[in-house]
C-alpha positions as CSV (number, residue, x, y, z in Angstrom):
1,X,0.0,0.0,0.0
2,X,1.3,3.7,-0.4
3,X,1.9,5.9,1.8
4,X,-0.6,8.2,0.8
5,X,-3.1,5.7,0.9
6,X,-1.9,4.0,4.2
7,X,-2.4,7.7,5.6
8,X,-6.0,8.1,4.4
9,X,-7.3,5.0,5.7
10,X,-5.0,5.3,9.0
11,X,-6.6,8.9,9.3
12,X,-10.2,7.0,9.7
13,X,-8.5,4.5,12.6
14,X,-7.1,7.7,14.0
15,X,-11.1,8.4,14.8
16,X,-11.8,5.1,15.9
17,X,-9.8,4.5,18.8
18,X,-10.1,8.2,19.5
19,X,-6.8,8.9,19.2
20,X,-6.6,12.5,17.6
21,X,-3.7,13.7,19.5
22,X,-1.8,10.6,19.3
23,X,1.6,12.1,17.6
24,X,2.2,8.3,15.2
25,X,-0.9,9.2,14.1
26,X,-0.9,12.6,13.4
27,X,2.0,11.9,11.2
28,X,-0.2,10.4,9.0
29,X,-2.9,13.0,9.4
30,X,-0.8,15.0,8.2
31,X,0.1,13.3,5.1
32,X,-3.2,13.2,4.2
33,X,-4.5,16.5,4.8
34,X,-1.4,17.3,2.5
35,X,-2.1,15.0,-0.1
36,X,-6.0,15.2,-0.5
37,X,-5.6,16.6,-3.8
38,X,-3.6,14.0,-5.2
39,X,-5.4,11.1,-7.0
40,X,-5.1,8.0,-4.9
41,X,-6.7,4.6,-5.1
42,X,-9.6,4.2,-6.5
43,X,-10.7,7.5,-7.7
44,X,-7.4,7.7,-9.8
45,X,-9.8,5.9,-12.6
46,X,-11.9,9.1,-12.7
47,X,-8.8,11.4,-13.9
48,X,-7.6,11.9,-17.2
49,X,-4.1,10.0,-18.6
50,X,-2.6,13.2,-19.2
51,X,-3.8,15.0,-16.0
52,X,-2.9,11.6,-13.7
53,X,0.8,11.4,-15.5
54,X,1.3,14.7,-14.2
55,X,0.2,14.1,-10.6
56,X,2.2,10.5,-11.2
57,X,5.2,13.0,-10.5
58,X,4.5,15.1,-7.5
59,X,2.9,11.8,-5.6
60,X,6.1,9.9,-6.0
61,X,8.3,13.1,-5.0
62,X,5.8,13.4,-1.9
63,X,5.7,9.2,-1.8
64,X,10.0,9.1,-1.2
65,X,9.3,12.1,1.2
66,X,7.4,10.7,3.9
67,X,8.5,7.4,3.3
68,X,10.8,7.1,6.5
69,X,8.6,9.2,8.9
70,X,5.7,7.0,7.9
71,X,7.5,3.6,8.7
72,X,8.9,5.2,12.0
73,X,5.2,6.1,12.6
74,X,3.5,2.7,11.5
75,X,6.1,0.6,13.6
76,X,5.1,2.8,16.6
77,X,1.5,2.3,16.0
78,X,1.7,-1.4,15.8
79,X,3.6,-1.4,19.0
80,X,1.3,0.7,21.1
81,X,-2.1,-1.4,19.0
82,X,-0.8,-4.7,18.8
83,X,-2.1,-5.9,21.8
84,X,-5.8,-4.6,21.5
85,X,-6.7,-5.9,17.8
86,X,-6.2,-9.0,17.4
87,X,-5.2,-10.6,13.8
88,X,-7.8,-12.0,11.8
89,X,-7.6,-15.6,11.5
């Protein structure tokens, strides 16, 4: 999964477990209020081939950029969650 998209559906755990002010997750809250614009998923089948090769550009400049702070944030996450949610058999 992306980062972008990881951030978008981590945003909607972030409400959840009511966990707004949780830093790890406000990392990706803030990936996501950053990225909104961007075509991600899904919805990318809506856009136009020319208008999604140029967004192709800025996601994968913005994809590198949080790349480290999102792993750092994800590993943090699972450490503080993995006790409550158990895995699904």
């Amino acid at each position: 999964m992306s980062v972008i998209m990881a951030a978008r559906e981590l945003r909607k755990l972030q409400f959840w477990v009511r966990a707004e002010q949780d830093p790890d997750f406000l990392v990706f809250a803030r990936i996501a209020s950053e990225t909104d614009e961007l075509p991600a998923g899904s919805e990318r089948r809506h856009w136009a081939a020319e208008a999604l090769k140029a967004k192709d550009a800025q996601i994968a400049s913005l994809e590198a950029a949080y790349q480290e702070r999102a792993l750092v944030a994800a590993k943090n996450l699972i450490q503080k969650y993995e006790r409550i949610v158990e895995p699904a058999s």
